[in-house]
Every structure is written in structure tokens, then in C-alpha cells.
C-alpha positions as CSV (number, residue, x, y, z in Angstrom):
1,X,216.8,202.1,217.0
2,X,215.6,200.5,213.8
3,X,214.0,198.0,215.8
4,X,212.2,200.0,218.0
5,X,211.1,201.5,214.8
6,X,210.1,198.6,213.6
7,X,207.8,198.1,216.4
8,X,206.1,201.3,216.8
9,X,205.4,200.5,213.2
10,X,204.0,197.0,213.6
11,X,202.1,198.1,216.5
12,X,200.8,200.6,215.0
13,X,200.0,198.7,211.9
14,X,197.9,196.5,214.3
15,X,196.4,199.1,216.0
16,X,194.9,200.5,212.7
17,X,194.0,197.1,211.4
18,X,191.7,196.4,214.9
19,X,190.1,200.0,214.8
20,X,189.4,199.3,211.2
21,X,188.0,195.7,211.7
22,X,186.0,196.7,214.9
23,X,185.0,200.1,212.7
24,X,183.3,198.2,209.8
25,X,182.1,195.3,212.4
26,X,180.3,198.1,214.4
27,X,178.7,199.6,211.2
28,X,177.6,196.3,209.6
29,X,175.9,195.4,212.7
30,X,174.2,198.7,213.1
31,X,172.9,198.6,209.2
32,X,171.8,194.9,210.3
33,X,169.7,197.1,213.7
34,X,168.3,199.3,211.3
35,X,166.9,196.9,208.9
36,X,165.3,194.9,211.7
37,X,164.3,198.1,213.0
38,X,162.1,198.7,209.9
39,X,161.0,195.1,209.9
40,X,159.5,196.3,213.3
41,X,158.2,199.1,212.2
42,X,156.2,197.7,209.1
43,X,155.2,195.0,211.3
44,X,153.8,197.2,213.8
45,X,152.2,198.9,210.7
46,X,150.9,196.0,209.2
47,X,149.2,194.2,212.8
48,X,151.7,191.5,213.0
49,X,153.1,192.1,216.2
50,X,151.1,191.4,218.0
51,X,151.2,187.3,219.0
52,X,148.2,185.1,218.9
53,X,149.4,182.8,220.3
54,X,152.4,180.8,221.9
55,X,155.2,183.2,221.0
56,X,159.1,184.0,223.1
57,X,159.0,186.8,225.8
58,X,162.7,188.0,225.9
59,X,164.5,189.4,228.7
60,X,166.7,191.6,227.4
61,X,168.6,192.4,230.8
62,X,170.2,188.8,229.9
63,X,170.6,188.5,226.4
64,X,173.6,188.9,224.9
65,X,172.7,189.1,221.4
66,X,174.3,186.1,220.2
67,X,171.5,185.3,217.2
68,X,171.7,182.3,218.6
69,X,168.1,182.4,219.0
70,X,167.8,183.7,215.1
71,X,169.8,181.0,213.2
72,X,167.7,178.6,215.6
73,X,164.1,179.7,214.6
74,X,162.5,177.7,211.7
75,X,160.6,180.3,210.0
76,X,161.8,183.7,208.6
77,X,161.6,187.2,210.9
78,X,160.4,186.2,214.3
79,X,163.2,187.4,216.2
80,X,165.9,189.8,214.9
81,X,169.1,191.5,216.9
82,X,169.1,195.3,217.7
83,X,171.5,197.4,219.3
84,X,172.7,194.0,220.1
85,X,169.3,192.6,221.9
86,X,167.5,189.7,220.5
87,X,163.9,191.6,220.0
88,X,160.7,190.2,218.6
89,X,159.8,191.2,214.8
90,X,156.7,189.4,213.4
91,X,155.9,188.1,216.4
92,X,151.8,186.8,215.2
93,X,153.2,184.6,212.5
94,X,155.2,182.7,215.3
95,X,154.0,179.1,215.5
96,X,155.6,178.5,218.9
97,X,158.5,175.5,217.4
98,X,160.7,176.6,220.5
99,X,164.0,176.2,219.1
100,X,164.5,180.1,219.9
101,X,164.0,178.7,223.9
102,X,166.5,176.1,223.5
103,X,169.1,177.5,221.5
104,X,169.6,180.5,223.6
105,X,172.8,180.0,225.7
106,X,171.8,182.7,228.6
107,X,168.4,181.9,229.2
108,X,167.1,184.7,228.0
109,X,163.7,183.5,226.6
110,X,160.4,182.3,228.1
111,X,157.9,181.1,225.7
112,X,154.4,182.8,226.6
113,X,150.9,181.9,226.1
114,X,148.3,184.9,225.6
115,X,149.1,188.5,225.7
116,X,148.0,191.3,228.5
117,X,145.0,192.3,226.0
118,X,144.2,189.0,224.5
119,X,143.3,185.3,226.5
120,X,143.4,182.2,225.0
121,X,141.3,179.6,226.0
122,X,143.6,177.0,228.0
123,X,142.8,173.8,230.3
124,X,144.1,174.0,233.7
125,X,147.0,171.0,233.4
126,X,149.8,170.2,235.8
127,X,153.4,169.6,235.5
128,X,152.8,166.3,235.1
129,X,149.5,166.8,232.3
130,X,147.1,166.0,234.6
131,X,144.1,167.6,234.7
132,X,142.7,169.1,237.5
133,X,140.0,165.6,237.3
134,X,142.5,163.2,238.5
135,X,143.4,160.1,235.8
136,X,142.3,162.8,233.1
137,X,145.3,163.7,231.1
138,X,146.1,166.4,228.2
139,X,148.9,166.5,225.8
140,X,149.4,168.4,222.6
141,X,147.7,171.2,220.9
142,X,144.7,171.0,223.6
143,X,147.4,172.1,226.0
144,X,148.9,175.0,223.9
145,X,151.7,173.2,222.5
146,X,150.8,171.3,219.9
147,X,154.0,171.2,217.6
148,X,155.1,167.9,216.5
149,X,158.2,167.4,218.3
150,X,156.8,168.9,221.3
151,X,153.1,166.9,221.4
152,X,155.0,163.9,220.4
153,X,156.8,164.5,223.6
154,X,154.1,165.3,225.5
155,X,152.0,162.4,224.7
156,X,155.0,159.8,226.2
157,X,155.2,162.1,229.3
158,X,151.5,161.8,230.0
159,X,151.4,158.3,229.5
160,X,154.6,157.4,231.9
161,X,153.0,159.9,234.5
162,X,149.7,158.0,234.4
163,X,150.8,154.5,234.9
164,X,153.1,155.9,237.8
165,X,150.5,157.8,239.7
166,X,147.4,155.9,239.1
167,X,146.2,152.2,240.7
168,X,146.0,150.2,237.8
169,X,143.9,147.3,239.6
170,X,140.3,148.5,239.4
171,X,137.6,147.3,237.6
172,X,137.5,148.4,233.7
173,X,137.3,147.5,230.2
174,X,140.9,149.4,229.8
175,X,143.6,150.5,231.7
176,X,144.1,153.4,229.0
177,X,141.5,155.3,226.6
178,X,143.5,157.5,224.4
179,X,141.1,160.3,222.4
180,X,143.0,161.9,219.5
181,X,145.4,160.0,216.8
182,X,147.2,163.2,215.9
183,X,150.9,163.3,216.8
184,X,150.5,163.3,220.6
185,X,147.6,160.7,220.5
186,X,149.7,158.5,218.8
187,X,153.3,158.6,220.9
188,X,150.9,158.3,223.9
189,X,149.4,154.9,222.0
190,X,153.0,153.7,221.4
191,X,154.0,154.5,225.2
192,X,151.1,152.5,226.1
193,X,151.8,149.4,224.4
194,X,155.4,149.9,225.1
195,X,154.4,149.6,228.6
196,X,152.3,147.0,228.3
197,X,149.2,148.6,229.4
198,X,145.4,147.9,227.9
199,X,144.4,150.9,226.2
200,X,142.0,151.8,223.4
201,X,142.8,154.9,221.0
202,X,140.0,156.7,219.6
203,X,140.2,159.0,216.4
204,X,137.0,161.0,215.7
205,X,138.2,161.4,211.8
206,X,141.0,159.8,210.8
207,X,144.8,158.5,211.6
208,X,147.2,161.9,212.0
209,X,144.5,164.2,213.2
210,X,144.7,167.9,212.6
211,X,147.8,166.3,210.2
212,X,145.8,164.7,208.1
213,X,143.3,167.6,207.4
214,X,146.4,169.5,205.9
215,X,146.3,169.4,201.7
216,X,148.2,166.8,200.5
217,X,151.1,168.6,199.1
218,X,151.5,170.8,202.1
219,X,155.1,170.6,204.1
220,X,155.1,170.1,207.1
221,X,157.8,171.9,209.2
222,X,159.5,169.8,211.8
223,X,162.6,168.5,213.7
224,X,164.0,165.2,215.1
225,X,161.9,163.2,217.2
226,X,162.0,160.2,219.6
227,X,159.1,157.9,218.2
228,X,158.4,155.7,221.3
229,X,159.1,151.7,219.8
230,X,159.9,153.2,217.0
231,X,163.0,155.4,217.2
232,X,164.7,158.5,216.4
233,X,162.6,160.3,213.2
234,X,164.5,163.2,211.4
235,X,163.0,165.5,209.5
236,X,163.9,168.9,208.8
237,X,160.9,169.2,206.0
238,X,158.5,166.7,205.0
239,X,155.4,165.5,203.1
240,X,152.4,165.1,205.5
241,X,152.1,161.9,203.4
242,X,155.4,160.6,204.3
243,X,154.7,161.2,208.1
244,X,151.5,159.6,208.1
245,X,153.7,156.3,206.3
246,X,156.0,156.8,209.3
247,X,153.2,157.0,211.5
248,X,151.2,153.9,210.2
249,X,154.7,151.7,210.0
250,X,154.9,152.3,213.7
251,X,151.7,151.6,214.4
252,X,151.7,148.3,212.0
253,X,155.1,147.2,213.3
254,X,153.8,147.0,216.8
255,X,150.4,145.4,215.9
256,X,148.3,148.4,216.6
257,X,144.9,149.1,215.5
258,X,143.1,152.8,215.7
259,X,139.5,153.0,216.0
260,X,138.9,156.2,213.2
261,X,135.7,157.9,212.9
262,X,134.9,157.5,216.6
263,X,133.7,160.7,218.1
264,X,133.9,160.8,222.0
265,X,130.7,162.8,222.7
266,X,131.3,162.5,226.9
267,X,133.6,161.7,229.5
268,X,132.6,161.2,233.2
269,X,133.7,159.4,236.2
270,X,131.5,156.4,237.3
271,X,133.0,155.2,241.4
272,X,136.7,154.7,240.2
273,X,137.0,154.4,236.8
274,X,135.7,157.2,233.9
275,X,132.7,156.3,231.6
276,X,133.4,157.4,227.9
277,X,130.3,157.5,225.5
278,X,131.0,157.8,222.3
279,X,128.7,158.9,218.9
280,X,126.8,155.9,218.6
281,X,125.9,155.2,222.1
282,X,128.4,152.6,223.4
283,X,129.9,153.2,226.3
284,X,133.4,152.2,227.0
285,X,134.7,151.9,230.7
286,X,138.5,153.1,231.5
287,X,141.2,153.6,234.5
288,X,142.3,157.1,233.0
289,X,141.9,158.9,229.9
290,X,144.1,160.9,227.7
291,X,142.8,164.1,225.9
292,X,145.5,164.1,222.9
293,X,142.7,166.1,220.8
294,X,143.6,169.7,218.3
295,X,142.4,172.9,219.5
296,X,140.1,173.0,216.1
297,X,138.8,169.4,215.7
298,X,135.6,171.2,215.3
299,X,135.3,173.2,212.6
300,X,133.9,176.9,212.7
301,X,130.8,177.3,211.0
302,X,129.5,180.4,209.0
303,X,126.1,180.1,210.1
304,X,125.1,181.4,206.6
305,X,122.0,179.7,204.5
306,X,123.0,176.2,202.0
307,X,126.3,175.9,204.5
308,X,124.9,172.5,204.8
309,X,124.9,171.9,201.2
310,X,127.5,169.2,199.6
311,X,129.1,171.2,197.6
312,X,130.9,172.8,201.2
313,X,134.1,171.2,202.8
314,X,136.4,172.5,205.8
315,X,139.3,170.8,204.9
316,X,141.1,170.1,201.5
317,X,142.2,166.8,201.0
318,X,143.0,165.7,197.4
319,X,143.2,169.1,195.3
320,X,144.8,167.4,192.3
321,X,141.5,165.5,192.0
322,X,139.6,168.5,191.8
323,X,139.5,169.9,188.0
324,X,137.7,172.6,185.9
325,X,135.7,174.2,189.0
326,X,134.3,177.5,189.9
327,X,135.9,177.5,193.6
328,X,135.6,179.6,196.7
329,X,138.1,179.8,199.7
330,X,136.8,181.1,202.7
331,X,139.2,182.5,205.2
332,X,142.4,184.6,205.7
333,X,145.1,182.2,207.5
334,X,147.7,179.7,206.0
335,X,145.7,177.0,205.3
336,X,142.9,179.1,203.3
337,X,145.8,180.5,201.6
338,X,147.7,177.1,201.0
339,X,144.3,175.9,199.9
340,X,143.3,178.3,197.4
341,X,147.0,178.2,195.7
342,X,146.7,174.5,195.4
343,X,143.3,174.7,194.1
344,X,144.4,177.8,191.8
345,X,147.0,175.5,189.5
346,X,143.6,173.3,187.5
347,X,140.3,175.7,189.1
348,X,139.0,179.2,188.9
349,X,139.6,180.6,192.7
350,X,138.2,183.0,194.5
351,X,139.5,184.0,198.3
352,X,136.5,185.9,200.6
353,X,138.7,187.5,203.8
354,X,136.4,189.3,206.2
355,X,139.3,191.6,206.8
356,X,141.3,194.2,204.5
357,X,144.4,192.0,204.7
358,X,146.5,189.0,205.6
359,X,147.8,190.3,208.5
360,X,148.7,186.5,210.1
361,X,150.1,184.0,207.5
362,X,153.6,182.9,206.8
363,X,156.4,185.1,205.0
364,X,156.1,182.4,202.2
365,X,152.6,182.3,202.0
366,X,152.3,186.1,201.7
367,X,154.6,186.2,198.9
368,X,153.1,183.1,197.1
369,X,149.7,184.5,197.6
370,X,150.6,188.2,196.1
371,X,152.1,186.5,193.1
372,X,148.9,184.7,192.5
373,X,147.0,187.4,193.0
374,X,149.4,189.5,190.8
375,X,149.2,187.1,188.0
376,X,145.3,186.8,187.9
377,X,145.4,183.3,189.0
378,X,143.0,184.4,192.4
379,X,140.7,186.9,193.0
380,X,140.7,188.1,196.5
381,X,137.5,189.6,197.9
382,X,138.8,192.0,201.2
383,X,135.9,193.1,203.7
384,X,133.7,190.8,202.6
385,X,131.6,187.9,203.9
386,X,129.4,184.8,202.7
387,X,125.7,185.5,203.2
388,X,124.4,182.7,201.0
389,X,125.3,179.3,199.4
390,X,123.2,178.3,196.6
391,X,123.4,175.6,193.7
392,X,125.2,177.8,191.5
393,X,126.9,180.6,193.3
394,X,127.8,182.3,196.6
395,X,126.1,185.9,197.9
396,X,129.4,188.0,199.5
397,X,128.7,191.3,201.4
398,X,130.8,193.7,201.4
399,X,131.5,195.5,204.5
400,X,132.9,198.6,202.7
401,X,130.2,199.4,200.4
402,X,127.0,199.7,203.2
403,X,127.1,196.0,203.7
404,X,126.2,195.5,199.3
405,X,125.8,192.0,198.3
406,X,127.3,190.9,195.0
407,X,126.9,187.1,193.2
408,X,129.9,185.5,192.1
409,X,129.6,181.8,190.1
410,X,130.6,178.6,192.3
411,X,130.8,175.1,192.3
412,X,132.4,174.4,195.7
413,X,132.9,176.2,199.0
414,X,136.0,175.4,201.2
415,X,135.3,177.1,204.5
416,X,138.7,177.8,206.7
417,X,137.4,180.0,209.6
418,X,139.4,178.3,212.5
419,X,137.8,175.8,214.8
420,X,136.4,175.6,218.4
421,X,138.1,174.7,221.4
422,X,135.9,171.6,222.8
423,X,134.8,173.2,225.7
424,X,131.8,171.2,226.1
425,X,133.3,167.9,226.2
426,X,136.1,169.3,228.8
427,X,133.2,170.9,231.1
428,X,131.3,167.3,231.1
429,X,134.4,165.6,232.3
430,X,134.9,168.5,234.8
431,X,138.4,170.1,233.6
432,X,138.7,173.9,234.2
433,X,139.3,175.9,232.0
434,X,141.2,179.1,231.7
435,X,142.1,182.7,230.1
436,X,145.8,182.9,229.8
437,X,146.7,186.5,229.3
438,X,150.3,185.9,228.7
439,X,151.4,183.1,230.9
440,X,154.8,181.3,231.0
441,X,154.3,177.9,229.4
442,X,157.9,176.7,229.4
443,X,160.7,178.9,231.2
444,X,164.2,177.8,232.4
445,X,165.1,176.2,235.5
446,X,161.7,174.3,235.3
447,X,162.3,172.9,231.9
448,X,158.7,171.5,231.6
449,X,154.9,172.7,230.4
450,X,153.2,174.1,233.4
């Protein structure tokens, strides 16, 4: 009898412990819903849900809400669990890294290009990263994917599919002309001497690309990476100084040389081989051709009068050489905001935003920039836009106040308004291209860029 006591009262003692652990279990993970619930909210509130570019679709009907996908993700509230369901939080400030894709154990997750109400402006590639113009490749940020791990990637898969499907036997000053010595442009290089192929790399700025335009102290937010002939490179964060040494040692080690400040002004096919002019008139003669260029190798202009003073840059290079100046940062994304906070530690800094707030920059950058702002170290002008660059100062109008103009004192002008796609270029060569509005770019069960 005691026993059987015993039991009931074990049992029972069991049967109170699970309804208690599953109890406070259900009710932490519903105060975790709410709170990404509200992150939702605010970032429906704030115009950061909407993506602008690659960002992960989720298919809820298979998710199984392991925050797999959460842990995974690089930067801070992209994706969030509700009710149990992976969903989508600040979804403009993803940067498309794809660990989300990979790290989900149900694939659940498609990473998308565009959005129903906004395109963006993509060449038509195939499976392989050829172009539509047969021998003409495109790997990288070009193709809407142009995070380091991924264009690295990219640019050895482009390079191995070219020497499989192409006749390597006509007539030509290279087998290979490789435009673009960012991350993709320069794994394609490495494939091609690891294959033994004649190939040329042009850079129309210099070694690292887009990379190299970053300011010098910015971090750089990456993950391991097969370097063809050069190995396995992990990084979780780095300097983009100590991945341009990693890049240049690969490059030395294998005794190759980048032609820099080369601009490719046209590409087009002469009988069997493609005829690429570049800025001062040579012509260089090639079997095939890889487009490893960034999305914004050209920088927006402003359009404005004195824009082509001296005194006005587009990218930020050294700013601990730049001391005692009256500055102006133009622009509203992370790298006007980077800029301006780099600038902000040994200048005066002002920030002109054409819009009536930063609705598109990291979580970090937000905070850093409010804290400046806070503390007086940067005046931000909202609704406002440049409408004059003189000697001594810059003309702002403000789009709030029936379009006033107002004078504020400047020494230099650092212009971050994007860059254009270059569509010319592409159209010469003959390479469609195309709105996607919110096409798979990578999806499970074909596990490449389509």
C-alpha cells in the first residue's frame, strides 16, 4: 500500500514538474513572440520591411521554428520566431550573407531577389554564369550576390564552367580576360592560373574593388572561404586591410600581376573571339570574358554646380589623414554613415539625407550614428539636398521649408548616393538585362544561382 503510495506520489510529483516546465517554456517563448512582434511592428512603422534587395522568403508551412535560421544570421533582427514560425523582422537591412538558407534544417527558406512592387536591375545569367552572349560570364555582385564568400565562389565556378564549355584553340591574345579585381575577379584570376589558362585581369580602380573603396577602419563581415591556390581563409570579422594582405599574398605567391586603373569601356565579339577596348584605346583580343564587376563601380552623381570641383570625393579612403576640416557627408546608407563617424573623431561633420530618416542602415550604425548626433559630434540635415558646391561652402535645400536654401561652411564634400548598374557596357556586349520582381536566386533542391 505504501508503495503504491509512493508512486501516485512520484508520479504525480512528475506530472507537476512537466506541466510546470512546459508552463514557463510556453510563456517564455510567447514573451519572446511578442517582442519580435513589436520589432515587426516598429519596423513596419519605421519602412524597414520592406527588402531592397536579396533578402529570405520563408515558407512557413515547413518551418519548424527551430531559430536555427536566427543564431545563423550574421547581423542583428533579420529574422525572429513567432508563434513558433521563423518570420522576417528588418527585412531592408538584410545584406543577403545566406547563412539563414543554409542553416535551416527543413528547407524552409528561399533567398529572393526584388519584391512584387520593386525590380532590381539583374543580367539574365545561367546556372552555369553564362550570359545569355555565349563565352561572356558574370559572377559576383553584378549577378545579385555579391557577398564575399558567395562571389568568391562564384568567380571559381565561372571560370571551371568556361574552360569546360568553351574551345580553347582559336585565335586570341588570351584564353581568359577577367574585368573586376574585387573578391569574385580575383578567385576567378586564381582559378585561371590554377588551370593553367592565359588570362589578363583588369581592375578599373584598384586591387579589392568595391573592397577597397570601404574606409580603412571599416569591418568587414565575413565567413570561411576556399581561396583557390591559396586555401581555406577564416574570418568571422576583419580589417578590409588585412583581406586585401590576404588577397595580395595570393596573388604574389602565385606570380600574379593586376592591371589597376584599367577601365573596360566595350566588349564585343569579332568572328570567334570578343574584342575588349579599354580607356585608352588598346584593344585587347580574348576567347571568353568574365564580368566580375560591383553593381556601383560607377558612382552616382548629384548633377549639382562645382560637383567637379577637388575638393569632392565618392569614396573615403584614409580619414585619419584628414584633420581640422569643415566636412560634408552626402547620403543616408552605411557607408555615408560609417564615413561621417570616421570623419567626426578629428573634423567638423555635417550629414545632408534627402529623406526624414535612416530608414536602411545597420542596427549598429543606427545606434552609433544617434549617439553622435546626440553628443553634437554631427549635425544631420533631413529633407535636404545639395544645390551648390563652391570654394568655401555647400548650398542645401530644404524640402520642408518651400524648397529654402541655407549656406553651411565646407572644406570637403564626400558624395555617397549609390552607384549605377553598368548597363551600357552590358548592352554593347549584348547581355539582357532584366527586372527581377522577387525572383528565387538560390532555393533548395537546386542548390545553385539561377
Amino acid at each position: 500500500m505504501e508503495t503504491l503510495i509512493e508512486q501516485i506520489l512520484i508520479y504525480g510529483f512528475t506530472a507537476i514538474l512537466i506541466v510546470a516546465v512546459v508552463f514557463f517554456y510556453l510563456r517564455s517563448e510567447s514573451r519572446k513572440s511578442e517582442k519580435v512582434k513589436e520589432k515587426i511592428e516598429k519596423a513596419r512603422e519605421e519602412g524597414l520591411h520592406e527588402p531592397v534587395s536579396l533578402h529570405p522568403v520563408i515558407d512557413t508551412n515547413s518551418c519548424i521554428g527551430t531559430g536555427a535560421c536566427v543564431a545563423a544570421c550574421p547581423e542583428k533582427d533579420i529574422i525572429g520566431i513567432v508563434d513558433g514560425k521563423a518570420r522576417t523582422i528588418n527585412t531592408s537591412r538584410c545584406i543577403g550573407h545566406g547563412a539563414c538558407f543554409h542553416a535551416c534544417p527543413t528547407q524552409a527558406i528561399t533567398l529572393v531577389i526584388g519584391t512584387e512592387k520593386r525590380g532590381i536591375d539583374l543580367p539574365h545569367i545561367h546556372q552555369t554564369f553564362q550570359t545569355n552572349v555565349p563565352g561572356i560570364y558574370i559572377a559576383g555582385e553584378l549577378g545579385g550576390m555579391g557577398l564575399i564568400k558567395n562571389a568568391v565562389e562564384q568567380g571559381k565556378q565561372a571560370v571551371t564552367n568556361f574552360a569546360k564549355e568553351h574551345n580553347l584553340k582559336v585565335d586570341a591574345q588570351y584564353d581568359l580576360v577577367i574585368v573586376g579585381a574585387g573578391p569574385a575577379g580575383i578567385s576567378a584570376t586564381l582559378t585561371a592560373k590554377k588551370l593553367g589558362l592565359n588570362f589578363l585581369t583588369l581592375e578599373q580602380d584598384s586591387l579589392g574593388g568595391t573592397v577597397f573603396t570601404y574606409p580603412r577602419a571599416k569591418v568587414i563581415m565575413t565567413s570561411a572561404m576556399e581561396l583557390p591556390l591559396y586555401g581555406k581563409v577564416k574570418l568571422n570579422e576583419t580589417s578590409k586591410s588585412r583581406l586585401l594582405e590576404i588577397w595580395n599574398d595570393a596573388l604574389s605567391k602565385n606570380e600574379i600581376t593586376i592591371r589597376e586603373n584599367c577601365r573596360v569601356e566595350n566588349i564585343s565579339k569579332q568572328g570567334n573571339v570578343f574584342e575588349i577596348e579599354v580607356q585608352n584605346g588598346e584593344k585587347i583580343t580574348s576567347k571568353g570574358v568574365i564580368l566580375a564587376l560591383g553593381r556601383r563601380g560607377t558612382p552616382r552623381k548629384l548633377g549639382v554646380p562645382g560637383e567637379v570641383s577637388e575638393k569632392v570625393a565618392y569614396r573615403l579612403l584614409e580619414p585619419e589623414n584628414i584633420l581640422g576640416k569643415e566636412i560634408l557627408v552626402v547620403g543616408g546608407g552605411d557607408s555615408a554613415i560609417e564615413s561621417a563617424i570616421l570623419l567626426a573623431e578629428n573634423n567638423t561633420v555635417s550629414l545632408s539625407y534627402r529623406s526624414d530618416k535612416f530608414s536602411r542602415i545597420k542596427p549598429m550604425n543606427q545606434q552609433n550614428i544617434d549617439k553622435y548626433i546626440k553628443d553634437g559630434k554631427i549635425a544631420v540635415f533631413f529633407n535636404t539636398n545639395v544645390v551648390e558646391i563652391a570654394e568655401k561652402y555647400v548650398n542645401l535645400q530644404d524640402s520642408t521649408s518651400n524648397n529654402d536654401t541655407f549656406r553651411i561652411p565646407n572644406d570637403l564634400v564626400f558624395i555617397f548616393a549609390g552607384g549605377e548598374l553598368p548597363v551600357e557596357l552590358l548592352k554593347k556586349a549584348g547581355i539582357q538585362v532584366e527586372k527581377k520582381f522577387g525572383e528565387a536566386v538560390l532555393k533548395h533542391n537546386k542548390k545553385s544561382w539561377i
